[in-house]
N, C-alpha and C positions, 0 to 999 in steps of 0.2 A: 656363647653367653659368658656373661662376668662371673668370674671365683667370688660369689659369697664368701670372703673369712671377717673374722674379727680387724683386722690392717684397712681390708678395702672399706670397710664401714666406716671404720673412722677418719680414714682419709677424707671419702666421701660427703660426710658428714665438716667436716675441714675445709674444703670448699664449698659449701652448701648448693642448694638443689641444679643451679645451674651447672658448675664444676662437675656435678654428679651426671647431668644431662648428657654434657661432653663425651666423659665418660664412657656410656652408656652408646651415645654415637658412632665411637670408633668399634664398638664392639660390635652393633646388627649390621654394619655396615660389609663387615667382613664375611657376615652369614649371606649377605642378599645386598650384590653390587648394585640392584635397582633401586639402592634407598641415594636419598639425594639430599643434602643439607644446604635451606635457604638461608641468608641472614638481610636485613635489611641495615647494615653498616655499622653493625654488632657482634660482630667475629668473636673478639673475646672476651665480652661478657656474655657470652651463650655459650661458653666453654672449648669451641670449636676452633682455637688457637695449631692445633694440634690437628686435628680431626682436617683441618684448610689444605695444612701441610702433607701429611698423608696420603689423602684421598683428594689431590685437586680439583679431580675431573668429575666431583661426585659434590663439589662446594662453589654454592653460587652467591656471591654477594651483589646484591642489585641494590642499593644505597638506600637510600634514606627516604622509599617510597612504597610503603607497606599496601598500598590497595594495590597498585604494581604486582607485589612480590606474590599475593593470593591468587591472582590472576595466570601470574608465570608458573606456579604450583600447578595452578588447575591443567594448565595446559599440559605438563610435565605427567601429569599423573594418567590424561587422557591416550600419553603415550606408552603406560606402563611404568612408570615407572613409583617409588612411593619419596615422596616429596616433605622433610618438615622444616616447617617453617618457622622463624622462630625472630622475635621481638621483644621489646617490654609489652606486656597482658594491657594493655591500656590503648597502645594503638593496636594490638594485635584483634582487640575485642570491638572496639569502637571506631577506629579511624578506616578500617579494613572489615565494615559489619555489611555491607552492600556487598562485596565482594565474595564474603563469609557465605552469604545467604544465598549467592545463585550458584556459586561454584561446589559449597562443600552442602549444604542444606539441599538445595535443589537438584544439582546434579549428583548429587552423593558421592562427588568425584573424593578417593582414600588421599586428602589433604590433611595432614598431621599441623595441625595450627599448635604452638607453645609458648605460651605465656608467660615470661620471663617476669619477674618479679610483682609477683600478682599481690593484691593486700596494699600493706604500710612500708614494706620494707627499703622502698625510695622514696618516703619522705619528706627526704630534706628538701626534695627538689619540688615539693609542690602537691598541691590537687592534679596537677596536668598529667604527673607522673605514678600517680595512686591509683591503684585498681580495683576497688571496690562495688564496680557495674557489672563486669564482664560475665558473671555466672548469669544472670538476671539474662541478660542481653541475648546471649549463648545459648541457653538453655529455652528460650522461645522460639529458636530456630528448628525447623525438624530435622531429624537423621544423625545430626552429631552426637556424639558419646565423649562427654566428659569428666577428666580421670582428674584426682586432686590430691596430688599424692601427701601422705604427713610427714613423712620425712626423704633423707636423701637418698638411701636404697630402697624406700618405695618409688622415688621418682629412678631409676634404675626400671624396675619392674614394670612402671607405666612405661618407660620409651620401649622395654620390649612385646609389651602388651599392646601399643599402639600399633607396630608391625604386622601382629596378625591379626588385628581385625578391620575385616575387606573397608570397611566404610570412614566417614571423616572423624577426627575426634581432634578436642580440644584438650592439648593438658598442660591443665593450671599450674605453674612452679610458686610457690610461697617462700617466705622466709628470707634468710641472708646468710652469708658463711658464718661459719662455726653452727649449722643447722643443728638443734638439739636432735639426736635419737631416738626414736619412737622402737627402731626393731633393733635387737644388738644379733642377730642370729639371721640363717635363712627361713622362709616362710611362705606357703602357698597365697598367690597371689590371683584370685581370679576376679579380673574387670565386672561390674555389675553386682559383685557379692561381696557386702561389709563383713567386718573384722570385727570380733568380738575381745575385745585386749582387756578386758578385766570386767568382772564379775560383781553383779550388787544387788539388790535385794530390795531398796525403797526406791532408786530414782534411777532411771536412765539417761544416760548425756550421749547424743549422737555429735559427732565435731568431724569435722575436714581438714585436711590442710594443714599447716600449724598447728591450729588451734587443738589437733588431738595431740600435741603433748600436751598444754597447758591444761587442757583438760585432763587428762593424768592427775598430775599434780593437783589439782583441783580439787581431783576425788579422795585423794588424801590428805588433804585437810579438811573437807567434808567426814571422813571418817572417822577423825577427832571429836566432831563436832556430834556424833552420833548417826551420819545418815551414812546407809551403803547406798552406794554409786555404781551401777555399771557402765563400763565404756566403750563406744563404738566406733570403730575407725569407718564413716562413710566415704572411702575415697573415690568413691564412682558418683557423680551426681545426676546422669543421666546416659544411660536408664536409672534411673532409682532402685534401692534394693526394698521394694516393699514388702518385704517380708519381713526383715529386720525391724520394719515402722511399727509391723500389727504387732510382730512379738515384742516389743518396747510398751505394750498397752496395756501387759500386765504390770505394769509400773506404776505408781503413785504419783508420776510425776515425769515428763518425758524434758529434755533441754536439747538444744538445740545448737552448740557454739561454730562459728566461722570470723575469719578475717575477711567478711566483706560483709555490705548492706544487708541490712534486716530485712532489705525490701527484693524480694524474687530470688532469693538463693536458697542456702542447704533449707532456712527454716523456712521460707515458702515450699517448699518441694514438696516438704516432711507435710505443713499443714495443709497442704492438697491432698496428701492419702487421708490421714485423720478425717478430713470435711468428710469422706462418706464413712468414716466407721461410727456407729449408734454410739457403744460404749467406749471413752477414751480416757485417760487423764488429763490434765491439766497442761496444754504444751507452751514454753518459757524460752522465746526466740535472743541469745543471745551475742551480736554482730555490732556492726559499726553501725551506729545511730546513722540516721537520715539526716547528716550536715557534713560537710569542707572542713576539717582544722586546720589551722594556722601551720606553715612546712615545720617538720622537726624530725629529730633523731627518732629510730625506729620504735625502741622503746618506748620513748617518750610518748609516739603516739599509739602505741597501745594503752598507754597507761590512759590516756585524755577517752581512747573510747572502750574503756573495760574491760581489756581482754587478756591482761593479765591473769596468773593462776587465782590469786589472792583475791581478786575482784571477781572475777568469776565464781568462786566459790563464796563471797561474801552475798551477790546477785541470788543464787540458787540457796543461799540458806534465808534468804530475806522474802521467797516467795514460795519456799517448799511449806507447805501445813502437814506435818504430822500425823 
């Protein structure tokens, strides 16, 4: 396993989640020669620059035919051995979702699917290249366990966490280098059980991905404003941590933040437990609206669909009632 220190973090964080992915590759790779690293003609921008070179016989690049690559996984995996696979999240979830569904869903064959730059964070290059479906998509399939990690040493902890557990999982990488920090320390890390990363008193913010730093920040400037905030890192989005949901209900106010659709991800997940509990708060889904923007810098399109700190916290103080 990787040296948690202060250096690797920020390294990590330095080249953001894929760089860290890399990473994290050369590392279980050395624990358990049956791990195998696919790319579909994305070497290195999946960090595996390195990893190609090291371990050739353990690196397959099968070009630029992603329902192809799921299918050579599956086969791969049928012989033992553990297979990830790794794309942008966009065909990884959609172009490769028939193939998803009988190899890793149906036959529960242990295909590590990785989702390279899930959300906003390519942009510039379009709708084609944005990935704002893939939880939705993913998470209607059965048997896949999908990890979402918020920063880059958690995305570390998911590639090793995806190792050992026997069945498929999907994990979503967000963000872009220079990945802000969510954890500066080591940290128990167990798949299915959310992160309680700050403490609050009137509102609970559950966020994924990304979006639990910004929701960080978020909570304090809410705390300016008078409201306490607590914050939950839900990096597992299936199985769901429903326990985390029910104890969020003694809150005044439950939110919901992710870099993808409003529509069948963290905050549909979330308001499928809530539909059966009687007594709830008030739950305040806040994601990429249901529409296409125009291509743009990363930013930028965070900013056009609210998911900066300052909007986010302006959203939640504009629907929290006291």
């Amino acid at each position: 396993m990787l040296d948690i220190t202060p250096q690797n973090i920020r390294m990590w964080s330095l080249l953001g989640s894929c760089g860290a992915f890399g990473a994290a590759a050369e590392s279980v790779v050395q624990e358990n020669s049956n791990i195998v690293m696919l790319t579909a003609d994305l070497c290195s921008f999946a960090g595996l620059s390195r990893f190609s070179k090291m371990y050739p016989d353990n690196f397959f690049n099968v070009g630029i035919a992603e329902q192809n690559m799921v299918g050579v996984a599956g086969g791969m995996a049928k012989e033992g051995l553990i297979p990830f696979v790794t794309t942008y999240a966009t065909f990884a979830s959609m172009r490769a979702l028939d193939q998803i569904k009988v190899n890793m869903g149906y036959m529960k064959l242990p295909v590590k699917l990785v989702g390279m730059t899930a959300g906003l964070s390519v942009g510039i290059l379009g709708a084609t290249h944005i990935s704002i479906e893939d939880i939705a998509a993913i998470r209607s399939i059965p048997n896949i366990c999908i990890l979402s990690p918020a920063d880059s040493l958690e995305t570390v902890k998911c590639v090793e966490a995806a190792v050992q557990i026997a069945g498929p999982v999907y994990l979503r990488l967000s963000g872009s280098m220079n990945n802000p920090p969510v954890y500066k320390a080591d940290y128990d890390f167990v798949a299915g059980k959310a992160i309680t990363l700050k403490d609050g008193e009137d509102i609970t913010i559950i966020a994924t991905g990304t979006m639990v730093h910004n929701s960080l920040r978020a909570a304090k400037l809410l705390k300016e404003k008078g409201i306490s905030a607590k914050v939950v890192n839900m990096h597992t989005l299936k199985p769901l941590d429903v326990d985390a949901v029910k104890s969020a209900c003694s809150s005044k106010m439950i939110i919901t933040v992710e870099e993808h659709s409003v529509i069948g991800g963290l905050g549909g997940a979330v308001a499928e437990v809530l539909a059966g509990i009687e007594k709830k708060p008030e739950h305040l889904i806040i994601g990429v609206s249901d529409s296409y923007k125009p291509a743009g810098e990363y930013k930028y399109l965070l900013e056009q669909y609210g998911l900066l700190p300052e909007q986010i916290a302006e959203k939640i103080e504009q629907n929290y009632k006291k």
